[in-house]
Structure formats: structure tokens, C-alpha cells
C-alpha positions in Angstrom: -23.3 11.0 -21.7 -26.5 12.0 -22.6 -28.6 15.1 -23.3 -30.2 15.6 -19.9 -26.7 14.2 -18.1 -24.8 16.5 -20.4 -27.1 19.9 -18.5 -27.1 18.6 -15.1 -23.2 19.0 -15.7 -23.4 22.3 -17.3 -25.8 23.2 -14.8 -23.6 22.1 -11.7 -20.6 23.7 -13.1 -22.8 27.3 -13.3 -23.6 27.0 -9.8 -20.4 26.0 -8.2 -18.7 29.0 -10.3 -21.2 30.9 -8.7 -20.3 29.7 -5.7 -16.9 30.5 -5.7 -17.7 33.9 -7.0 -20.4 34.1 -3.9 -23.3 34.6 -5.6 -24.6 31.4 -4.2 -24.8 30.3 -0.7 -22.4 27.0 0.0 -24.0 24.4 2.6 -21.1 23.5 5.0 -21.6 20.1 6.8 -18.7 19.9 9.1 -19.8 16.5 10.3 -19.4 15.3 6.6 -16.4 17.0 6.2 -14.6 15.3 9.5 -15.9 11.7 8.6 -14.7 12.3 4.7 -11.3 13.5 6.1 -10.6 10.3 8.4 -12.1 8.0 5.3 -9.4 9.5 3.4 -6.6 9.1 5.4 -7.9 5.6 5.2 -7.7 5.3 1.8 -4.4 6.6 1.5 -3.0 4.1 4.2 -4.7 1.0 2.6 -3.4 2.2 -0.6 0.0 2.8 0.8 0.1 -0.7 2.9 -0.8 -2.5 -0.2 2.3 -1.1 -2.5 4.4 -1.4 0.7 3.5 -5.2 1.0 3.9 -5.8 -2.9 7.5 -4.1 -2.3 8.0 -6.2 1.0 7.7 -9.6 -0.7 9.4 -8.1 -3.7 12.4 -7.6 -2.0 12.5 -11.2 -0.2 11.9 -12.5 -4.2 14.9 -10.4 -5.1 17.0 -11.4 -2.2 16.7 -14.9 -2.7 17.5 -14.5 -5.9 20.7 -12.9 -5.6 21.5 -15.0 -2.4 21.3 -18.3 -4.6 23.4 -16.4 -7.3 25.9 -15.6 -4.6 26.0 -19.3 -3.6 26.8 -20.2 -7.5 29.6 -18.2 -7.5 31.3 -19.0 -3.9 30.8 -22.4 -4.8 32.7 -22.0 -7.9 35.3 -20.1 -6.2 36.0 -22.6 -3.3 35.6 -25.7 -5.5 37.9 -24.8 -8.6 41.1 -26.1 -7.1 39.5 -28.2 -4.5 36.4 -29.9 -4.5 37.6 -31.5 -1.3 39.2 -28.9 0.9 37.0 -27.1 4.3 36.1 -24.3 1.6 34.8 -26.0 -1.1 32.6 -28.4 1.0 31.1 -24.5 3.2 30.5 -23.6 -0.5 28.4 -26.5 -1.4 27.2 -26.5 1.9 25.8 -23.0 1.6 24.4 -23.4 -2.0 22.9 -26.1 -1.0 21.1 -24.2 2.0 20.5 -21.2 -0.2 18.5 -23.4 -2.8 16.1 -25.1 -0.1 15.8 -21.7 1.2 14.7 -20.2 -2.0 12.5 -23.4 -3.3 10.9 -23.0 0.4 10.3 -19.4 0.1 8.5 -20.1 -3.5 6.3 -23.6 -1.8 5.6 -22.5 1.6 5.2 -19.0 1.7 4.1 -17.5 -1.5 1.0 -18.7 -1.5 0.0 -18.4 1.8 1.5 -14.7 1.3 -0.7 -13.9 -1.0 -4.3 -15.5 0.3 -3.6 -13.7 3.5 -2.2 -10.6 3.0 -2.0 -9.5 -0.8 -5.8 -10.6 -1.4 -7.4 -9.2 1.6 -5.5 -5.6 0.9 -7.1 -5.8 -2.5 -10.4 -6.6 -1.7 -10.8 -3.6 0.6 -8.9 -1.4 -1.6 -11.4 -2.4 -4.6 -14.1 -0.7 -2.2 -12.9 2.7 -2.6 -14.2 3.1 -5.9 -17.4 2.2 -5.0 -17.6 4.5 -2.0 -15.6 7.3 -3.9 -18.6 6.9 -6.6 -21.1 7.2 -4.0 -19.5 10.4 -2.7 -19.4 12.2 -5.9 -23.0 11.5 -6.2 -24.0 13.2 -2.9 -21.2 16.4 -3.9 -23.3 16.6 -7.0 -26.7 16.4 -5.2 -25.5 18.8 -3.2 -24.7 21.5 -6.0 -28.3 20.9 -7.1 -29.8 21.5 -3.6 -27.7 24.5 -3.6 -28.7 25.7 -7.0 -32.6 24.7 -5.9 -32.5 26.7 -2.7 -30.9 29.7 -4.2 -33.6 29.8 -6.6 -36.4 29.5 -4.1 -34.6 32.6 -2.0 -35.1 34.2 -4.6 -38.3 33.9 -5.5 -39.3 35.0 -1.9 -37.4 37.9 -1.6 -38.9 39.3 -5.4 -42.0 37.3 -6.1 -42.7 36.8 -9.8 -46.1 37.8 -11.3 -46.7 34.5 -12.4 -48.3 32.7 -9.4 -47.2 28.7 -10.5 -43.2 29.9 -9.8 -42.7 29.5 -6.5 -44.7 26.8 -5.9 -42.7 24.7 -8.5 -38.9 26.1 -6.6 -40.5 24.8 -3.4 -40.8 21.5 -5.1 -37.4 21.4 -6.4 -36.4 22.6 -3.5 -38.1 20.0 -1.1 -37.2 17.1 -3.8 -33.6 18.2 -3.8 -33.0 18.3 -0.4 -34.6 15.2 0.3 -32.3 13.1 -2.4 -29.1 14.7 -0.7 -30.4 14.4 2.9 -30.8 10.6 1.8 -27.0 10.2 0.2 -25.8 12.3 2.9 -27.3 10.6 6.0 -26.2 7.5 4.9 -22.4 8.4 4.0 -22.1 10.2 7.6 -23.6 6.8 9.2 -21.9 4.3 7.2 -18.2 5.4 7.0 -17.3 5.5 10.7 -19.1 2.2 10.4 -16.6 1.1 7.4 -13.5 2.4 9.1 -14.5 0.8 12.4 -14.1 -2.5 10.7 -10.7 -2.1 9.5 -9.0 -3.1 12.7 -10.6 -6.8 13.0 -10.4 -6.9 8.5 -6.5 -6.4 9.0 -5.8 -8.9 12.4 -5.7 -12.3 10.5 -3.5 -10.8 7.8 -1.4 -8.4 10.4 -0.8 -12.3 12.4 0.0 -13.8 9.2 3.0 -11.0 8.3 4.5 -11.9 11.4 4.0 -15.5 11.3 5.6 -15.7 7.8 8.6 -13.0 8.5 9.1 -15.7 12.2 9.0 -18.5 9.6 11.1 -17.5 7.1 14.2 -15.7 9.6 14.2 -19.2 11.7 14.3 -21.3 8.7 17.4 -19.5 7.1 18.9 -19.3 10.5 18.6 -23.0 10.8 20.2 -23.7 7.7 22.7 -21.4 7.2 24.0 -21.9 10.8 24.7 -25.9 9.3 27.5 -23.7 7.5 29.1 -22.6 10.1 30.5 -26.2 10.9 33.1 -26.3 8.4 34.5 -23.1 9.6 37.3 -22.7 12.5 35.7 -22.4 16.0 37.4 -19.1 16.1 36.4 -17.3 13.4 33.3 -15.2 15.2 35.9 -14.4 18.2 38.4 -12.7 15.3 35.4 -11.1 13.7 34.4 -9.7 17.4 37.8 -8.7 17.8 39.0 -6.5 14.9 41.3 -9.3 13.1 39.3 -10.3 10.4 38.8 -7.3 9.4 42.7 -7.2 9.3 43.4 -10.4 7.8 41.3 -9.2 4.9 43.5 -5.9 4.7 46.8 -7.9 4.5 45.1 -10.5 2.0 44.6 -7.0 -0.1 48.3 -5.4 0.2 49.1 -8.3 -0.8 47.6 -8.2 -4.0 48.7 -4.4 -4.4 52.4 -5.7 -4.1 51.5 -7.4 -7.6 52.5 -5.7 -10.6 49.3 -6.4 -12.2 47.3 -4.9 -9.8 49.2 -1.8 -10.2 52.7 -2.2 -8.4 56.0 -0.7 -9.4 
């Protein structure tokens, strides 16, 4: 920072004590203050939406992952006594549909993923910065408008004796409020403007989610329901019905009945 930054800081810091201690007079621009307020909230949702959609696909990754490590194991299950039995051949039948499902997931929908949602999120979240910069420059142009004014009140309430003062704080004054006006004027037009746009920005990529969530629930329901053929025609009537659920509780008593499972 340099010399003359390094006062202008000093300087702004002096007046918005003074501010807060009422010794200087604080401009309040309500319409400011509302269009900052809704440009926040903005921020904050783009900001949110954009971990939310990194923790979306995340989860699909992760899902995938464990589903094909689920598969390895059932398959290994089933096919260790035999490879030729209704079990084994659902187990190979599954980790086979749980493979194409995850090298699918990787070819067909990552990138498109990422070119229509994860990109366009981080393009308009990089703006923030940018407009965030901008309005810091107009709260600090403020201060010094502020500072200039009070000054200038003062002057004409207790006139100095030397006759070139007030003249110069009406310059400063004039100057001031000019370079804030400028900053300001443009910040009040051009964020309604900004969050006006965000409706047609997120569409494509809104249509896209959908699209891709469609894509990838019909394609596993397409291939895992090529499963379901080596099981008995039954089997979803039990489950509807309770007996599954008991078939699996008699599997487990008997396997408490064995002394190495804790039986007497």
C-alpha cells in the first residue's frame, strides 16, 4: 500500500469512528441498502447451489463406487460353491449391470455434468468478487463524502479567518460527492439488472440436472431390472407381504442355534 493509500485508510477509519461515536453525520441510502440486501441473498444461494451441486454428484461418484464394490462381493458370495446355480448367475448378472452403470456414469454424464452445471455456477460465482470490489469502493467513497461534508458544515456554521477555506471544502465536497454519486448510481442500476438475469443464466443448467438425474434413474432401472429374471416370480409378493422379512429372521435363529455364534 502506499503512502497516500496508507492516509485515505487512516483517514476513513477516523471518520467512521466518528461516526459511530456521532460526531459525524452518516448518509443512509435505503434504496442501496435494499438492492445490496437482495444481491446478497444472491450471493449466498449461488454460493450455496454450487457446494450443494459439488456434494450432489459427489454422492452419485460415491455411490457407484460402493454399489460396484457391493456387486464384487455378492458375486463372490453366490459364485464360491456354484458358479452355475440361479444365485451365482443374479450375482454376475448384477456386477455386470453395476459396472456398465458406473463406466456410464463416468462417459456419459460427467462431462456433460460439468459443462452444464459445475462451469456455469462458477462462472457467475467468479463475479462476486468483482462486484464485491466495486462495492467496497463506493462504501469507501462514501466515508470520504461523509468526512468532506462534515468538514464543509463546519466551515459554515464558524467561518475561518482565512478566506481560501471554504472555498477549497466546497471543492472537496462537490468532487466527493460526485465520485460516490457515480459508483453509487451505477451499483443501484446495475444489480437489479444482474440479479434479473439469473433466472434465464440458470434454465439451461436447471434442464440439464433434470435431464441427467431422468437419465441416470432410467438407465439403472433398465439394467438392474435384467436382474430380477433369475429370481422366483414371487419374491416381490413375499417382500409385500411380511415373509421375507421372516425368512430372513429364521435364516438368523438359525445361526444363533450355532455354538459359534454364541449358543449353549
Amino acid at each position: 500500500m502506499s503512502w497516500a493509500g496508507f492516509k485515505k485508510s487512516v483517514n476513513r477509519a477516523g471518520t467512521t469512528l466518528l461516526q459511530k461515536t456521532g460526531q459525524i453525520e452518516r448518509t443512509v441510502d435505503r434504496e442501496f441498502t435494499e438492492e445490496e440486501a437482495k444481491y446478497r441473498t444472491f450471493e449466498k444461494e449461488c454460493q450455496t447451489l454450487q457446494k450443494d451441486s459439488k456434494a450432489y454428484w459427489d454422492a452419485l461418484r460415491q455411490m457407484t463406487a460402493a454399489q460396484t464394490r457391493i456387486a464384487e462381493t455378492l458375486e463372490t458370495f453366490y459364485g464360491a460353491s456354484d458358479r452355475t446355480s440361479e444365485g451365482a448367475m443374479a450375482g454376475h448378472a448384477y456386477k455386470r449391470s453395476v459396472d456398465d452403470l458406473d463406466a456410464g456414469f463416468g462417459r456419459e454424464l460427467d462431462m456433460p455434468f460439468r459443462t452444464t452445471i459445475t462451469e456455469p455456477l462458477g462462472k457467475m460465482c467468479a463475479y462476486f468478487p468483482v462486484v464485491n470490489e466495486h462495492v467496497t469502493k463506493r462504501n469507501k467513497k462514501l466515508l470520504d463524502y461523509d468526512a468532506a461534508r462534515s468538514r464543509l458544515k463546519k466551515l459554515v456554521e464558524k467561518p475561518s479567518e482565512d478566506p481560501t477555506k471554504l472555498p477549497k471544502a466546497q471543492q472537496e465536497n462537490d468532487d466527493a460527492k460526485e465520485v460516490f454519486d457515480l459508483l453509487n448510481d451505477q451499483l443501484i442500476a446495475e444489480l437489479p439488472q444482474l440479479l434479473d438475469l439469473r433466472v434465464p443464466y440458470f434454465d439451461p443448467s436447471f434442464e440439464a440436472m433434470i435431464r441427467m438425474q431422468c437419465k441416470f434413474a432410467e438407465e439403472g432401472y433398465e439394467k438392474l431390472s435384467g436382474v430380477q429374471r433369475y429370481f422366483s416370480d414371487n419374491v416381490r409378493d413375499d417382500y409385500a407381504a411380511g415373509q421375507l422379512d421372516a425368512q430372513v429372521e429364521g435364516i438368523l435363529q438359525e445361526m444363533r442355534e450355532l455354538s459359534i455364534c454364541g449358543g449353549n
